[in-house]
N, C-alpha and C positions, 0 to 999 in steps of 0.2 A: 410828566409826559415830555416825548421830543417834542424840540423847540421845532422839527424838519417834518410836521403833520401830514399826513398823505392828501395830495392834491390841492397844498394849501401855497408851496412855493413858488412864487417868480420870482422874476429878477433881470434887470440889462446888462447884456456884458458890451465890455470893450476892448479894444487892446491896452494890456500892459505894458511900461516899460520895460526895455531892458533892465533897470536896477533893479527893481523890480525879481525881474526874473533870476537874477544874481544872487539876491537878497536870500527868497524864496531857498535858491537852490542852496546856499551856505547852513538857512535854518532846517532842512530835511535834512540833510548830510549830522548834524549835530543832533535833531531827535531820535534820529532813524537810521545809526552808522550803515547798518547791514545793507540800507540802501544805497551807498554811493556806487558800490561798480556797477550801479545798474541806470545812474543819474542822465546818463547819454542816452539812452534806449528811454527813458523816461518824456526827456524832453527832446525827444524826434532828434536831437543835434550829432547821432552817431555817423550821418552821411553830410558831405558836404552839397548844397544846391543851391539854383541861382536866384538870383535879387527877383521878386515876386513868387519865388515855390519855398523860399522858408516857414519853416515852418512857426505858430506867433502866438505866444500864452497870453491866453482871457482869462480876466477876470469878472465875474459876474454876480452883483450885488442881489445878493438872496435875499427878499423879504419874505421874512418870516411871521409874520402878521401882528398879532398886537396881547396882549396881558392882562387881569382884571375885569373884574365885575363890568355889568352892563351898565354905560353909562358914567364908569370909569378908567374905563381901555385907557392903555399905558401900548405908545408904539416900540415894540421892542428892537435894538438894533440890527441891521443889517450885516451880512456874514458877506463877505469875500470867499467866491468860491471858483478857485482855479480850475482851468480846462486848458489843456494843449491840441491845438489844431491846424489842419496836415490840409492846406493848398491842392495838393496833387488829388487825395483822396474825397477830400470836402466833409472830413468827419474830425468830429473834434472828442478829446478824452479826457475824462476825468480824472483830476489827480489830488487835489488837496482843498479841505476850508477851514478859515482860520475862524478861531474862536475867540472875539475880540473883550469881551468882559472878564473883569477878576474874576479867576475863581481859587486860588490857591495863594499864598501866602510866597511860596518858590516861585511863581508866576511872576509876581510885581514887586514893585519899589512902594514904599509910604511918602508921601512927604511930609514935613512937620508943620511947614507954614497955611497947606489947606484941608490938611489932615485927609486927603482923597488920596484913591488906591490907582498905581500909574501902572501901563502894562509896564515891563519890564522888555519881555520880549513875547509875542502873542505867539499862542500855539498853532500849530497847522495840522489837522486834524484827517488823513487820509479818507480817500471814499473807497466805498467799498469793492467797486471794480477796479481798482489798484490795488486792492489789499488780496485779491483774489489772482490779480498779476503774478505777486509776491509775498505769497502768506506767509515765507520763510523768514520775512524780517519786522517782524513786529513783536511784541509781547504778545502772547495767544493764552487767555481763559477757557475754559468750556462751560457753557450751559447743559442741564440734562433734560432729555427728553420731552419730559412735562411742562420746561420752561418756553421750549420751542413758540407754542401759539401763542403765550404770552406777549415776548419778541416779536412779533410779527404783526403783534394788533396794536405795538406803539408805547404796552407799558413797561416803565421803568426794569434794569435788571435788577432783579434779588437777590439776596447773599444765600435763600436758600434753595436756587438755582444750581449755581456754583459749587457751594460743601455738600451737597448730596452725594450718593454713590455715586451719580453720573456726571457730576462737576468735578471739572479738575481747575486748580488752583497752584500756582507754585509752590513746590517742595522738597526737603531736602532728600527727599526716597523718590522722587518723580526718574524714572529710568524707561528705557525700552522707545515704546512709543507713545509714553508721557514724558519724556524729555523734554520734546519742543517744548511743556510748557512752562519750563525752568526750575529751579531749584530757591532762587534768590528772592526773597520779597521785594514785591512793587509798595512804591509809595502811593499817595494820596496826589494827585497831579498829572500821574502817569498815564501815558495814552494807550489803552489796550485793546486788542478786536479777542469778539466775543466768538469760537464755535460753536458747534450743537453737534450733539451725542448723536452717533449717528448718520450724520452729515459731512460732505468732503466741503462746502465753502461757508467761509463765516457768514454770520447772520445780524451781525450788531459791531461795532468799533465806538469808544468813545472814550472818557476821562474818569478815574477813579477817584471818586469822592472821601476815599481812606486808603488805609495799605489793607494791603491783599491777608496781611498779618491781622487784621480789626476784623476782616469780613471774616477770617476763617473761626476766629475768639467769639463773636458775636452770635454768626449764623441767622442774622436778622438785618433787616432794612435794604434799601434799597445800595449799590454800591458803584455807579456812576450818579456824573452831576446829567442835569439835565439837556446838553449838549451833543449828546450822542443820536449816532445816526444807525439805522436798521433797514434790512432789507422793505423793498417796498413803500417807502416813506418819501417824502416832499421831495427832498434832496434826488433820490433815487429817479424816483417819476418824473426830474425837470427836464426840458426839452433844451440841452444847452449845444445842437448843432445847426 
């Protein structure tokens, strides 16, 4: 299940630093190329304004609640979840949360001396009204039909979602208006938003627990980690203006 449960989310924000935001903006530009000419429009900075109406990226610590049996909850960690907000307007947008535990091997560093898994550099994991900003620059799956309700009630996607007739996956015959969704296999790490058959905006974004190459061979299990965010979900529903 998402770790972002419907109605399960809070969280404080605050202001970020500028490094911060620097930071941020250098790791999108390197996940998400397709995204940079759009990085100013992103973060409000395409007009110039005065000292009190700039505009000031929050970040807002998502508790996500806690893990295990009754009696042995395990507090699970908190997600940094970026929002840019606009002075003038008094509304603030969603744009990114980082995913701060190992989950890929590409992901982290080992060290020898305490043998613990160090990030290397933490993913940042778009939301889904930015993704609906610009569907054009992401990795895009599609889910089929049947898988819809599933999505929507929280559980895991499945690989036989995806390889059905109405799943598309990358391929080297993907042409037309299965282009957008590539020709080149995705790895295991990879950050992809999910569509649906049918539908003009995605319905899921998240991290692929194998390559797109494993779920197409397999046609079984589940093929995000459990990280991923869905329409309608905690993340979705939080009140972050």
């Amino acid at each position: 299940m998402s770790l972002f449960k419907k109605d399960k989310c809070t969280g404080k924000k605050s202001n970020a630093a500028g490094k911060v935001e620097s930071m941020l903006k250098d790791r999108i530009q390197e996940l998400y190329p397709l995204l940079t000419p759009h990085i100013d429009e992103i973060f409000l900075s395409n007009t110039k304004r005065p000292k009190g109406q700039r505009p000031q990226l929050e970040c807002i610590k998502v508790d996500v609640g806690t893990t295990g049996a009754a009696g042995e909850e395990k507090q699970l960690p908190k997600h940094n979840f970026y929002v840019m907000h606009d002075p003038l307007t008094k509304e603030s947008f969603p744009l990114f949360y980082e995913v701060p535990e190992p989950r890929h091997e590409r992901t982290l560093s080992r060290t020898k001396a305490n043998n613990k898994d160090v990030w290397a550099k933490d993913l940042v994991v778009p939301h889904l009204a930015l993704v609906h900003r610009f569907p054009e620059c992401f990795h895009r799956l599609r889910c089929d039909r049947g898988a819809i309700r599933f999505v929507l009630s929280g559980a895991p996607m499945m690989a036989p979602g995806l390889t059905s007739k109405g799943g598309r996956l990358p391929d080297e015959g993907n042409e037309g208006e299965d282009a957008k969704y590539g020709r080149e296999e995705l790895q295991q790490g990879d950050v992809v938003v999910i569509e649906a058959e049918g539908k003009e905006h995605a319905c899921m974004v998240g991290v692929l627990s194998r390559s797109t190459g494993d779920i197409k061979k397999t046609g079984k299990d589940a093929a995000l980690d459990n990280t991923y965010h869905y329409l309608g979900d905690g993340l979705w529903n939080l009140d972050y203006n």
